[in-house]
Each structure stands twice: as C-alpha cells, then as structure tokens.
N, C-alpha and C positions, 0 to 999 in steps of 0.2 A: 376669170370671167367677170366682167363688166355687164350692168345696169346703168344706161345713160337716162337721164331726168333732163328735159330741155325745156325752156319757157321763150317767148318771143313778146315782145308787143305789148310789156308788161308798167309803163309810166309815160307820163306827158313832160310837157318841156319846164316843169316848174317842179317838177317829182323826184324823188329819188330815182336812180338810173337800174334796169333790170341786174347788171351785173352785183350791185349793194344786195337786191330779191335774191338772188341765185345764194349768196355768201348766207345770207339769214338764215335760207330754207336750209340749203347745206349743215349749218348748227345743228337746227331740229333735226335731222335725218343723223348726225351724228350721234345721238341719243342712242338711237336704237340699231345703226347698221353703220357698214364703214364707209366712209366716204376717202376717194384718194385726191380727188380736186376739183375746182372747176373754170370751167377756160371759157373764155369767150371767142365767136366765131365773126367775120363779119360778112354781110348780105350785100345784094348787089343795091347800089344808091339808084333810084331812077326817077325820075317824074309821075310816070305810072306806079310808082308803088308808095303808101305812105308811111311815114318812118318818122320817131318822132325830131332824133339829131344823128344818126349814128347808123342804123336799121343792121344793130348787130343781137345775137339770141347767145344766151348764155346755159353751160352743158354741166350737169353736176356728174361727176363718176362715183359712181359707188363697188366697191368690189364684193361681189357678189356671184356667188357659183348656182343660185336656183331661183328659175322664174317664176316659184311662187310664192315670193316676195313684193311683186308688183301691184298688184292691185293694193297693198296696206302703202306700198311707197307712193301711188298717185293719189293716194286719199289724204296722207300725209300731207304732202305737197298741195294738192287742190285746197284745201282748207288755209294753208298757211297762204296763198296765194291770191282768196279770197276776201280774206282780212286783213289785207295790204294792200285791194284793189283801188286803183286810183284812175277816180272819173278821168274820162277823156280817151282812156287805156284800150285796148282791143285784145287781152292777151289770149296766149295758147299755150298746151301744155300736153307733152308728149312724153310717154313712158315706156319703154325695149331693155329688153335682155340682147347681148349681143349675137344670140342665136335666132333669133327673126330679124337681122339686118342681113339684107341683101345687096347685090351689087345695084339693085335697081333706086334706092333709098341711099347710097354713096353715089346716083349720078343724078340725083331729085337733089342733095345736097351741092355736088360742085356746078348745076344748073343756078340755084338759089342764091350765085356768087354775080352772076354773068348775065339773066335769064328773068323776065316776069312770068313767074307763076300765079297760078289761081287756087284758091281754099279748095274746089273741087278736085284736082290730082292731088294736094297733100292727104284729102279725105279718101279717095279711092283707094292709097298706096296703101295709106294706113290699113281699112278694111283688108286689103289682099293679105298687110303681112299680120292681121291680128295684132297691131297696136296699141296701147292706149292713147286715144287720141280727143281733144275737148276742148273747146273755145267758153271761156271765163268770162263772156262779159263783151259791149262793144260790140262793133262789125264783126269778132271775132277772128280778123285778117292772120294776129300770131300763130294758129296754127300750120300755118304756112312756113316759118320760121323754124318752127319745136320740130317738125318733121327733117328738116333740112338740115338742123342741127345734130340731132342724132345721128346722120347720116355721115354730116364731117366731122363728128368728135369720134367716130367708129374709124371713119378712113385714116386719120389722124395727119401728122405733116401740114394741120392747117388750126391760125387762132393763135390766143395765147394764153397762159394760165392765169386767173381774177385770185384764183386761192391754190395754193400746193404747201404743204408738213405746214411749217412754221416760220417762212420765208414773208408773211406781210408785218412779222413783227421786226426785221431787217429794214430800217430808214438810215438814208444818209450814205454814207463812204463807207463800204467793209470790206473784210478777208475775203476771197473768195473760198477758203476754210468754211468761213461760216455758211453761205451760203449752200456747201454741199453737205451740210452737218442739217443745215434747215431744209433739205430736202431736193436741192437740186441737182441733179445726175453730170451734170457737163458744163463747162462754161469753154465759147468758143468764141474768137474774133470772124470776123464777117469775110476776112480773106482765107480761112482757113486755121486758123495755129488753137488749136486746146492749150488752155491756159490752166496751171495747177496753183499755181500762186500770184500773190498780188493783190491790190486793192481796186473793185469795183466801186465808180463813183454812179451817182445817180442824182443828176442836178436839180428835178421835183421833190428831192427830199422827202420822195413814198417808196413804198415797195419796187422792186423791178418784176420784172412781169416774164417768166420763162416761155418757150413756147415748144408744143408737144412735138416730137422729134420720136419719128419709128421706136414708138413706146417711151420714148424718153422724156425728164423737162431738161431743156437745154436753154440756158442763158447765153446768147449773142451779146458781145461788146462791139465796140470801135476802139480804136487809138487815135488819141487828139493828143497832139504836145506829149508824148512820152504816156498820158493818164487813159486810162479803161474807161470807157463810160457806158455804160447798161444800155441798150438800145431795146425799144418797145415796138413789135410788131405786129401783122393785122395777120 
C-alpha cells in the first residue's frame, strides 16, 4: 500500500526547481517512514495556465499500509515546504492513501495532462474524496497540480523517477548490473529488446532517470553506433 505526497507550483524561474523540494522533503520523511521514490509527472503547457518553465508536479511514494499516518506526513511536509517557500511561488500540497483514489481523481489527473482546470474542481474532488488538500502561499494555483499528481502517480505508466534506491548516485557510462543492484527493475530499448548486459551511457553525465512501468522502474535506452544511451521521458 502506498501514500502519495504530491506538491505543484512550488519555485520561480530563478529558484531551485520543485523536483530538488520533492528529493529534500523525501530525506526528512525518510527519517521517520519509507519512502520508495519520487517521480515526476508532467502538466499540460498552455497560455491559460501559468507554469513557471516546465508546469510539471512531483510525487513522493511512501509505502505505507495505514492511513493514519497522514495527517503527521502533511505536517511533515507542509512545514518542510514552508521553510523553502519562495516568493513569487503559488504551491499546493496534496496528501492520499491509495485507498481514497478513485477512478475519478485518475481522470482529474490524465485531464491535467491535455485539459485547463480550475482550483475549484481540484478542491471539490479533494473534499468528496476526503483529501488532504492546501494551498502554501501565492494565488495558491499548485493545488491544481498536487491533486492531478496523485492521481497519475496512482494510475502509474505515466512521468519519470527524480529519485529510486540509489541510482542518482550512478553518473557517467555504467553496467547495467549496477543499475539493477541500484534499484532498477528492467532496462529496455525503445524497439523492444530487455537488455541484461552491457554499458549504459548517459551523455549529461547525471543520473538517468527510469520511468514507472505497471509497478515497475524501467530504464528505456536507444542504440546509436553499436552504444546504449539512457533516454529521459515525460
């Protein structure tokens, strides 16, 4: 069982980025509860909606079998979130057991891909499904996000992983050994082939970035010239 933690709308264009927030907060919740990872999702880009580069919301997973853990994990969270608050910022911040997600909160989320929504139905849903749901600050537009997020880091098949085991301490060319020892379940080429062996390159010289796969993390490559190269997805 899963406790999704989502934040949205959480930095301006000269700030650190919400996905760095998500990894920090994730630490502190490591303290006291498990955390299995956190992915990022990305929102729909538009005119009508404002976003500060990206208008993506990032999802912390914690595994956790009882919902009366939440309210100490949004207080958690809300404070650590507080004290990183940066003017200009609008965020939100949503907290579910995966026992109050509903199919209606997985189609608020693949809406939130496509779709301008308004803070008024993320607040509604939230109330119907018994939420934790709260705007930090600013227009308070992120909670728009955090709800949407929840809903696609529940449905899964969508986003990518910002942090999983100990795969961002992986820079550079490696085994793909190591990568499934650092926590990744599959490594697969984009035409199809699982690959068990071989050297993953990755030409930003950062982490690669897996993406959640029917419960899975699954690292997609290409082949270029004979060599693997990690490919980043939305």
């Amino acid at each position: 069982m899963t406790i999704f933690v989502c934040m949205d709308d959480t930095d301006n264009l000269n700030s650190r980025g919400t996905g760095r927030l998500a990894r920090a907060v994730a630490a502190e919740l490591k303290k006291t509860y498990p955390v299995y990872g956190v992915t990022r999702h990305q929102l729909y880009v538009h005119n009508d909606i404002p976003y500060t580069s990206h208008n993506s919301c990032a999802v912390i997973h914690l595994d956790i079998e009882e919902q009366k853990f939440i309210d100490d994990i949004f207080e958690i969270v809300r404070i650590e979130m507080l004290k990183d608050f940066i003017e200009g910022s609008d965020p939100g911040l949503a907290v579910a057991h995966e026992n109050q997600i509903t199919p209606a909160l997985i189609a608020f989320g693949k809406d939130a891909k496509g779709t301008v929504l308004t803070q008024e139905k993320a607040r509604i849903l939230a109330k119907n499904l018994n939420i934790r749901l709260e705007g930090l600050g600013g227009t308070e537009d992120g909670v728009i996000g955090s709800m949407a997020g929840i809903g696609l880091a529940f449905a899964g098949n969508d986003g990518r992983f910002l942090l999983k085991g100990s795969i961002r301490e992986l820079l550079g060319p490696q085994p793909i050994e190591k990568f499934i020892n650092a926590g990744i379940d599959g490594v697969y080429t984009l035409d199809g082939r699982q690959l068990n062996e071989g050297i993953i390159l990755n030409t930003q010289n950062k982490s690669v970035k897996p993406c959640p796969i029917t419960g899975k993390a699954i690292l997609f490559v290409e082949e270029v010239d004979g060599m693997f190269h990690a490919v980043k997805r939305n």
